[in-house]
C-alpha positions in Angstrom: -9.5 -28.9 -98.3 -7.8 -31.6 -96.6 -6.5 -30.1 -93.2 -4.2 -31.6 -90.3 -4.9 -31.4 -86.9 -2.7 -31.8 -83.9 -4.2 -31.3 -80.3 -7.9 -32.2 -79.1 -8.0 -30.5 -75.9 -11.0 -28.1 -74.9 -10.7 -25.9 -77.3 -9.1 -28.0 -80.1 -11.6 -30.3 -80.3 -14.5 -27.8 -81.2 -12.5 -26.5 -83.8 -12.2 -29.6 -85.4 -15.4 -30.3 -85.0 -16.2 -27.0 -87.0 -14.0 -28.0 -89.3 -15.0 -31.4 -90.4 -19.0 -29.6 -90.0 -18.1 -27.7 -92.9 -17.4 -30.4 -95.2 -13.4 -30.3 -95.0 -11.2 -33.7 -95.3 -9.9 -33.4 -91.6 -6.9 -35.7 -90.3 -6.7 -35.6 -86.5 -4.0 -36.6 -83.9 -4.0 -36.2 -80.4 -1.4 -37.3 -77.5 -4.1 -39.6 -75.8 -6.7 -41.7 -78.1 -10.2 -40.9 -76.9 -10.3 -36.9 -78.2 -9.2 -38.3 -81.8 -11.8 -41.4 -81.3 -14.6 -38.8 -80.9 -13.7 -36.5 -83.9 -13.9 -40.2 -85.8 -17.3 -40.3 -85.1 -18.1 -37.3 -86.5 -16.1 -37.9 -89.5 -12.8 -37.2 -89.3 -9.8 -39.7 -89.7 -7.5 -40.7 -87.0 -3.5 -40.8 -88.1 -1.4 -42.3 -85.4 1.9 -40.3 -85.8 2.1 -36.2 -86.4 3.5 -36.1 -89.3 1.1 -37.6 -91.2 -0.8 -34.8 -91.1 1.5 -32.5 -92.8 0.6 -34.2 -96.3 -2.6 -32.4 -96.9 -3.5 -28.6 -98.0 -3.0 -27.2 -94.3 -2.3 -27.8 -91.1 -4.0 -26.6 -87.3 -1.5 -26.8 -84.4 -3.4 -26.7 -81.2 -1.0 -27.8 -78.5 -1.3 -26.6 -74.9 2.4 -24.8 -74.8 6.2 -24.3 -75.9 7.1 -27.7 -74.6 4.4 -29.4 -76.9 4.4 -27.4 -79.8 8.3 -28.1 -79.6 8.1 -31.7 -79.3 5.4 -32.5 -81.4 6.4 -29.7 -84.3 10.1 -29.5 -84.0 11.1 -33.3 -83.4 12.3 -35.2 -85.9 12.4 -32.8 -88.5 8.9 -33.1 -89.3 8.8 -29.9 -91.1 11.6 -30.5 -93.0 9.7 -34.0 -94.4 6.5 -32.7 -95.0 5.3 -34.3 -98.0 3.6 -31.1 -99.5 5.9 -28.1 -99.3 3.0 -26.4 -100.4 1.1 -26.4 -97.3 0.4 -23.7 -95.0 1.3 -24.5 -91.2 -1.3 -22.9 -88.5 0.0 -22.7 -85.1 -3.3 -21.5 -83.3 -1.5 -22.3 -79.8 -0.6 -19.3 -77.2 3.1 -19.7 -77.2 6.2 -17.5 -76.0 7.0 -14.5 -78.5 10.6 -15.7 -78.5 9.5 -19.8 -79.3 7.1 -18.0 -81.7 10.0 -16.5 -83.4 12.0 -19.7 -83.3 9.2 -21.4 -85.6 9.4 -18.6 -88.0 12.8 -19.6 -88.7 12.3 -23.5 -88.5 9.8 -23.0 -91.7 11.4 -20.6 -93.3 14.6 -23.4 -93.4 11.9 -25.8 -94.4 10.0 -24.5 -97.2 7.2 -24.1 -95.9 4.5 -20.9 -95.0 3.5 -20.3 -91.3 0.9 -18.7 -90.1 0.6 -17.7 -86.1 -3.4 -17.4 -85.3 -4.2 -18.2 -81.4 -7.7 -17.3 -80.4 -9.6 -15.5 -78.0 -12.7 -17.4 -76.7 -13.5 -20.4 -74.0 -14.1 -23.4 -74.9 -18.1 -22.9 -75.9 -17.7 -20.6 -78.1 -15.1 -22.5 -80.2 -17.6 -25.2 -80.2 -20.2 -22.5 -81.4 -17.9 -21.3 -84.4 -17.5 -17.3 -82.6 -13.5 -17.4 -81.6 -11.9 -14.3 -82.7 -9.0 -15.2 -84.6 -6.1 -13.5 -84.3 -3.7 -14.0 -86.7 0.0 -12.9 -88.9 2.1 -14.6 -91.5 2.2 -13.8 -95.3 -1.0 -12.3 -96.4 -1.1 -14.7 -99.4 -0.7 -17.5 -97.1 -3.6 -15.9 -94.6 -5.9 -16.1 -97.7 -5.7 -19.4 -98.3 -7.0 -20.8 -95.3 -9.3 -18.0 -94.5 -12.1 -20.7 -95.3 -11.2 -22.3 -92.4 -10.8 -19.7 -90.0 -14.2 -18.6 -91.3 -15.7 -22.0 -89.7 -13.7 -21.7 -86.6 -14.4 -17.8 -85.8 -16.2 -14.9 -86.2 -13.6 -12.5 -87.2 -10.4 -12.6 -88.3 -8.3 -9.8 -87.1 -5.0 -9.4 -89.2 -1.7 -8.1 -87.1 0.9 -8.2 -89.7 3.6 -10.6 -92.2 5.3 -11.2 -89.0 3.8 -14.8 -87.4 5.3 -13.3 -83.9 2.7 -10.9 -83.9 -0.2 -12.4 -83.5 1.3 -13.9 -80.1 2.4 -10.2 -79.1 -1.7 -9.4 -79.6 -2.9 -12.4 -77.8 -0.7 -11.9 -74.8 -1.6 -8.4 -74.8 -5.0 -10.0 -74.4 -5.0 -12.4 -72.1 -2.5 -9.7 -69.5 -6.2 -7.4 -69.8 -8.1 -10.1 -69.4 -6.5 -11.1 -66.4 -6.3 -7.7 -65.0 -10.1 -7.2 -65.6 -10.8 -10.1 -63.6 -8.4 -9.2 -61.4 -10.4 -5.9 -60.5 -13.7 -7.9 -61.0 -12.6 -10.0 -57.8 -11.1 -7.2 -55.7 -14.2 -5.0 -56.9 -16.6 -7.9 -55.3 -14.9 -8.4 -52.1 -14.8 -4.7 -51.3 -18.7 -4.7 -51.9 -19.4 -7.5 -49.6 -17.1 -6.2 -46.7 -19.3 -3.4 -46.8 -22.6 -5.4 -47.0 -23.2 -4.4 -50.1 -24.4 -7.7 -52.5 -21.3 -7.9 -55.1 -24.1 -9.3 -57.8 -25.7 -5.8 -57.5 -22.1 -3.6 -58.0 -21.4 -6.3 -60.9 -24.8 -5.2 -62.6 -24.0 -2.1 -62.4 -20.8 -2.2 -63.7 -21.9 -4.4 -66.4 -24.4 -2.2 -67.4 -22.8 1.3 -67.7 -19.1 2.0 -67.4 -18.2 -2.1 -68.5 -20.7 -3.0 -70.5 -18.0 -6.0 -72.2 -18.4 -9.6 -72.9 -15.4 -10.2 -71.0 -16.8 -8.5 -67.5 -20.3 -10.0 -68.8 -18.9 -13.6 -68.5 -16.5 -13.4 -65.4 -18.5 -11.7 -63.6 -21.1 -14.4 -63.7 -18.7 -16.9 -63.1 -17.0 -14.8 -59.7 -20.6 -14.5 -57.9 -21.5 -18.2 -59.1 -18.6 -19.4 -57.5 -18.1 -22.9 -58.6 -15.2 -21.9 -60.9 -15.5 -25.4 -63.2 -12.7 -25.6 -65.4 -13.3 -23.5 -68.6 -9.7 -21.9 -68.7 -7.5 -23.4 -65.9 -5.2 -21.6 -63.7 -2.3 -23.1 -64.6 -3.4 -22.0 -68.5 -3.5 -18.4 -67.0 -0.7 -18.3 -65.2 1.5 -19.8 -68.1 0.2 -17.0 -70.5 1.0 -14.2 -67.6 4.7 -15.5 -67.4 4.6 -15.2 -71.3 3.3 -11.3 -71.4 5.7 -10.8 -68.5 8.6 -12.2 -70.4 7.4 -10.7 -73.9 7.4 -7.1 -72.2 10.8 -8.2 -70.4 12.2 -8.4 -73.9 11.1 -5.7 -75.1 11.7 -3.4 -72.0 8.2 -3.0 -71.6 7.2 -3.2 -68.0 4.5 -4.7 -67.0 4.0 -4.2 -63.4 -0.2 -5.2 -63.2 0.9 -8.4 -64.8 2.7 -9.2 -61.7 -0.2 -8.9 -59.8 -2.0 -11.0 -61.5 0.4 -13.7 -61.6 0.9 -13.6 -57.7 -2.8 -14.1 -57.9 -2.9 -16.9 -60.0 0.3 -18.8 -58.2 -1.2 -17.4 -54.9 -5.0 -19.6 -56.1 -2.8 -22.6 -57.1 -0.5 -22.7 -53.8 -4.5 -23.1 -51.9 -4.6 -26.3 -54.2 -6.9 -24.6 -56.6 -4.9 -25.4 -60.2 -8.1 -27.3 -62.0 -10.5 -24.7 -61.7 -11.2 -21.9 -64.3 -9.2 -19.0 -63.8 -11.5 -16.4 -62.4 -11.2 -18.4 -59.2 -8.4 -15.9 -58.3 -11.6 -14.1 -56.9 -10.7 -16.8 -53.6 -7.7 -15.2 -53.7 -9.4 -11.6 -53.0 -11.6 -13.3 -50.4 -8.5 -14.5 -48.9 -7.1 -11.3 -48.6 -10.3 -9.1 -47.4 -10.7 -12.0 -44.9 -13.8 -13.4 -45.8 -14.9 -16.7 -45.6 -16.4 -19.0 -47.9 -20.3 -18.5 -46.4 -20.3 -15.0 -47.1 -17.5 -12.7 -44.9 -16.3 -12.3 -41.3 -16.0 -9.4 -39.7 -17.4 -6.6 -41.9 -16.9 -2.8 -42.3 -19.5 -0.7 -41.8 
């Protein structure tokens, strides 16, 4: 199959990768050279403008946000010139439910099918093929490229025709997510106020009540404390806004959200914007008044 894709980051650059792996004719672009470079080298081919890549069987849009999705999709009509009106766009971006809805209608004026699949999973395991892919459009459309999404994931999980709600699901996600490492790093402070070592209640937790990959992983990553980027702050805090907005919209509140995005701008205000997102546990160190070699004053 000959596939387009648009955005190298992290996380888009292991999918390709997977992608070109599996024996697919893979066109890449990416805002700065050295991402597409690399996939080169591997095997794919380099195009130098967007819309080039609209002329094959599919393509993957993998773009950090609204704002890039919008002016790399949306400008210049590039939808509207694709060369093959029988391909099947794949926006695999977390974007805004309303901008989500906004592309639905952009290729439905083009001709063309759309298919909304962001992912859950950092950026190791896209590199490793085991995202969980979580995706909507029209299901004749979904079947087409499930071969890909096969190399990219290890599950697809269908939400519906709509495209918009597979961004509703992954918003959903990321909000628990960030609430879960919310409590992770309010959960770890309280222990080690109390003299209790945090890495000890975390096992615990880990292994009874919250026995989950996701309190598995950030867990690790809270105690270990080095927080190296793996999903920024910024990242997290632009997909809290999103939920927040989403549930705005649909007169849904979402009041833990705000707590976790006063975290997350709270983290970034301390000059922490680069590091993964479970750094907000600095945040809950902050706020317990404990310092950075192990606590102040403790209770006892």
């Amino acid at each position: 199959m000959k596939v387009g894709f648009l955005g190298l980051g992290a996380m888009g650059s292991g999918m390709a990768t997977r992608l070109v792996g599996g024996g697919h004719d893979v066109w890449v672009w990416n805002r700065s050279p050295g991402p597409a470079e690399e996939l080169t080298r591997r095997g794919a081919k380099r195009v130098e403008k967007p819309e080039q890549a609209f002329a094959g069987d599919a393509v993957i849009t993998m773009l950090s946000d609204d704002d890039a999705v919008r002016d790399v999709v949306l400008a210049g009509d590039i939808l509207k010139r694709a060369p093959n009106k029988n391909l099947v766009h794949v926006v695999m971006s977390t974007i805004s439910v309303g901008f989500a809805r906004e592309l639905e209608r952009a290729h439905g004026e083009a001709g063309l099918a759309y298919v909304a699949a962001p992912v859950a999973g950092r950026p190791d395991v896209a590199a490793a093929g085991r995202l969980n892919i979580i995706a909507a459009g029209p299901p004749a459309a979904i079947e087409r490229i499930r071969p890909l999404f096969d190399l990219m994931g290890q599950k697809t999980w269908i939400m519906g025709a709509g495209p918009h709600k597979a961004n509703v699901a992954k918003l959903a996600m990321n909000f628990m997510l960030g609430a879960a490492i919310e409590a992770m790093a309010e959960a770890a402070a309280l222990a080690e106020r109390y003299d209790i070592d945090p890495a000890r209640v975390m096992e615990l937790a880990t292994g009874t009540l919250f026995a989950a990959p996701a309190y598995a992983i950030y867990s690790a990553l809270i105690l270990k404390g080095e927080f190296k980027p793996g999903f920024k702050l910024t990242l997290g805090l632009k997909d809290i806004r999103l939920a927040l907005a989403a549930g705005e919209a649909g007169g849904v509140p979402l009041p833990f959200a705000s707590v976790v995005r006063d975290s997350l701008i709270d983290a970034i205000g301390h000059g922490d914007a680069e590091k993964d997102w479970s750094a907000i546990a600095l945040v809950a160190r902050r706020r317990a008044a404990l310092d950075a070699g192990g606590g102040s004053a403790r209770a006892g």
